[in-house]
C-alpha positions as a Markdown table, in Angstrom:
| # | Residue | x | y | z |
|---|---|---|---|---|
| 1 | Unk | -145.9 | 54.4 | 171.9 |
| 2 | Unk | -146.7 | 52.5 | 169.1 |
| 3 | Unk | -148.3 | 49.1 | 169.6 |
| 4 | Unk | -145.0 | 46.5 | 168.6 |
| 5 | Unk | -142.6 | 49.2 | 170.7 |
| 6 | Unk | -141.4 | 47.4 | 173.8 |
| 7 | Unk | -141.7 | 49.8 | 176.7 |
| 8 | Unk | -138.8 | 50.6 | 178.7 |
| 9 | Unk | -138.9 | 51.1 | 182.3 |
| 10 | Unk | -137.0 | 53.3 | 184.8 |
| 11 | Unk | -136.6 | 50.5 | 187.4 |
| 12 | Unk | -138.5 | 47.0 | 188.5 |
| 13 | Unk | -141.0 | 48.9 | 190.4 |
| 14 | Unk | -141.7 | 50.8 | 187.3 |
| 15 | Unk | -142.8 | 48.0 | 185.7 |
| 16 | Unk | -144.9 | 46.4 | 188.4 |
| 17 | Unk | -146.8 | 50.1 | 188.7 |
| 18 | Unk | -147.6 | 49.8 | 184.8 |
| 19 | Unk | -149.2 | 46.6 | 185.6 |
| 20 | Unk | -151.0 | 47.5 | 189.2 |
| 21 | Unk | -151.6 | 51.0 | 188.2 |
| 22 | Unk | -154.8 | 52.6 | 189.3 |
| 23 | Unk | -157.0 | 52.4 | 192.2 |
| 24 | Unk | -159.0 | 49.1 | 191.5 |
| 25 | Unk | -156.2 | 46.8 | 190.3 |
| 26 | Unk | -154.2 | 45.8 | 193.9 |
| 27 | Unk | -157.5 | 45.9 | 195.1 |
| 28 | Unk | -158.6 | 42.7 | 192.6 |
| 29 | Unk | -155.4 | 41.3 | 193.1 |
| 30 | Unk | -155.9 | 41.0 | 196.9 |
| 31 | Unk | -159.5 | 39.9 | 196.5 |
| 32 | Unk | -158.2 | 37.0 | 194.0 |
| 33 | Unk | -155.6 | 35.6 | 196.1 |
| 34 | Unk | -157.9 | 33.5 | 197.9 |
| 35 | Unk | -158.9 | 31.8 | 194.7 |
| 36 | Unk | -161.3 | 32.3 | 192.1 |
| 37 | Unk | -164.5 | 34.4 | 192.1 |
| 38 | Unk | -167.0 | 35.1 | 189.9 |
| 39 | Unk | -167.9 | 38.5 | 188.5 |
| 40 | Unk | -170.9 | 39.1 | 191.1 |
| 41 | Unk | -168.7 | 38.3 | 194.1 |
| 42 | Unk | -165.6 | 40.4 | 192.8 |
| 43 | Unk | -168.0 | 43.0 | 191.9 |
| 44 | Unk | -169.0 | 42.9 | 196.2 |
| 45 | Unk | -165.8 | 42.4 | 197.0 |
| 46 | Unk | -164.3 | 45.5 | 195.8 |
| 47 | Unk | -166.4 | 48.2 | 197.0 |
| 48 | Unk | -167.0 | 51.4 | 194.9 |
| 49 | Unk | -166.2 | 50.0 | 191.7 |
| 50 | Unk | -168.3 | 50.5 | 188.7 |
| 51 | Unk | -169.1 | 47.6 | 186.3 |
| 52 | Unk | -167.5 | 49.7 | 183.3 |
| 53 | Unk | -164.2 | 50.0 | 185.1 |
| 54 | Unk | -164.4 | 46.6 | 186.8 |
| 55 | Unk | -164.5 | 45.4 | 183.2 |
| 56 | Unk | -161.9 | 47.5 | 181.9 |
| 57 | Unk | -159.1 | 46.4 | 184.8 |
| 58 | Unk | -159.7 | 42.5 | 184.6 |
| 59 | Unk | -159.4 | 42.7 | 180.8 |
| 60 | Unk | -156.1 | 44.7 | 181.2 |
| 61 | Unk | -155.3 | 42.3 | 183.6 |
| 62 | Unk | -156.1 | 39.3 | 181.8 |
| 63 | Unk | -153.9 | 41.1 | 178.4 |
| 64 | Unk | -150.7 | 41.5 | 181.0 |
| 65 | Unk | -150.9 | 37.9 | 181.9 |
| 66 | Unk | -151.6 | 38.2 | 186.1 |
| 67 | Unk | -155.4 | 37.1 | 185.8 |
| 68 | Unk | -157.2 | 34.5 | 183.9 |
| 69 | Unk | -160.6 | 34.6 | 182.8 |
| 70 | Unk | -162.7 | 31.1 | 182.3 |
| 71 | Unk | -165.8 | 31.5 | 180.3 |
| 72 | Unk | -168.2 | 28.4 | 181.5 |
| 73 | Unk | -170.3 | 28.4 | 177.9 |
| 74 | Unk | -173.2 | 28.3 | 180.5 |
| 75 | Unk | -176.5 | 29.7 | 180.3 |
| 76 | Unk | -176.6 | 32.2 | 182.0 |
| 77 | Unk | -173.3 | 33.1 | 181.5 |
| 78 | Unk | -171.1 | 31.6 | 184.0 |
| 79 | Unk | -166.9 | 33.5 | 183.9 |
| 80 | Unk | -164.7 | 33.0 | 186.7 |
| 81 | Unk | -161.5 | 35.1 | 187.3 |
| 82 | Unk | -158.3 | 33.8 | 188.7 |
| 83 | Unk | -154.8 | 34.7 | 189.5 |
| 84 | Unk | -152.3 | 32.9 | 186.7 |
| 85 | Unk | -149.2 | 31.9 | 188.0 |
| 86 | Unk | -147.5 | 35.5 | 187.4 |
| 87 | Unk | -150.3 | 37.0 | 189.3 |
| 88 | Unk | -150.1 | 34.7 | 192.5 |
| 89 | Unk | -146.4 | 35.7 | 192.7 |
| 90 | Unk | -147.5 | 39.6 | 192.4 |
| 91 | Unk | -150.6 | 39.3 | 195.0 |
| 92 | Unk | -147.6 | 37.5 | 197.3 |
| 93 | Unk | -145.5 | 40.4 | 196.5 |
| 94 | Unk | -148.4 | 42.7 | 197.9 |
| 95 | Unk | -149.0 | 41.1 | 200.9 |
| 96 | Unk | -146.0 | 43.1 | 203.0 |
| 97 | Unk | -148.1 | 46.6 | 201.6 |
| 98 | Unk | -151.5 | 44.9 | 202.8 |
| 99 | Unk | -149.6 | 44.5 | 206.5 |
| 100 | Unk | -148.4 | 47.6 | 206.8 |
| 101 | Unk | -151.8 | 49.2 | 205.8 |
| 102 | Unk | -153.3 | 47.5 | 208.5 |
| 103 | Unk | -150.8 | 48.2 | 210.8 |
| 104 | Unk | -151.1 | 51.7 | 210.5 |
| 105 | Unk | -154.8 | 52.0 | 209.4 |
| 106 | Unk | -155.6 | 54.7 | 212.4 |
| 107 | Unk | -152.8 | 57.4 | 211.8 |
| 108 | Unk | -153.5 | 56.7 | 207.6 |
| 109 | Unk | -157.4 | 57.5 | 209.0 |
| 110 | Unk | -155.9 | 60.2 | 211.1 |
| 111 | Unk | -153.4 | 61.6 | 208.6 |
| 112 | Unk | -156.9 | 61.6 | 205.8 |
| 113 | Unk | -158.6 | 63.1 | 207.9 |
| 114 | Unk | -156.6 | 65.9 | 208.4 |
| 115 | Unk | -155.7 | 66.5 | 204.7 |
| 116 | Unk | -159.9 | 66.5 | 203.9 |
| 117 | Unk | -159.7 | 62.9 | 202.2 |
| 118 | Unk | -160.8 | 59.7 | 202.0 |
């Protein structure tokens, strides 16, 4: 697709996967949702993550508008990360998956298990 092509999507949910695609990006979302955090502290918060892709997820979060990113000027560097406006109302939009996760976190654990993942 070239760069000035709007996409087209199949359905809403289509669209909202193009923007939380991939492993890490609900994962920030739900971390952010309490407010905003520094690099360090998102970095602890979301487990397993390694700085390249950290980096690469907020930046293409940041370029689809759901999370801001506040450069202090401060030495040393001091960046926060926050949910704009469009991404408080996608984190909300979340929260029903983050319940039923929790819900049924043994038989997922179970179900894993069985299948040899993680």
């Amino acid at each position: 697709m070239k760069e000035t092509e709007i996409p087209s999507f199949i359905c809403g949910l289509d669209a909202t996967l193009r923007v939380i695609g991939g492993k890490w990006k609900p994962l920030i979302l739900f971390f952010l949702h309490d407010g905003a955090k520094r690099y360090g502290e998102l970095k602890r918060c979301v487990r397993g993550v390694s700085d390249k892709m950290l980096i690469q997820q907020l930046k293409e979060l940041e370029s689809d508008g759901v999370v801001s990113r506040a450069d202090h000027q401060e030495i040393p560097p001091r960046v926060d990360y926050a949910l704009t406006p469009t991404g408080r109302s996608l984190a909300h939009a979340l929260s029903p998956l983050c319940e039923w996760g929790t819900e049924n976190s043994d038989m997922i654990a179970s179900a894993l298990s069985r299948r040899g993942g993680k």
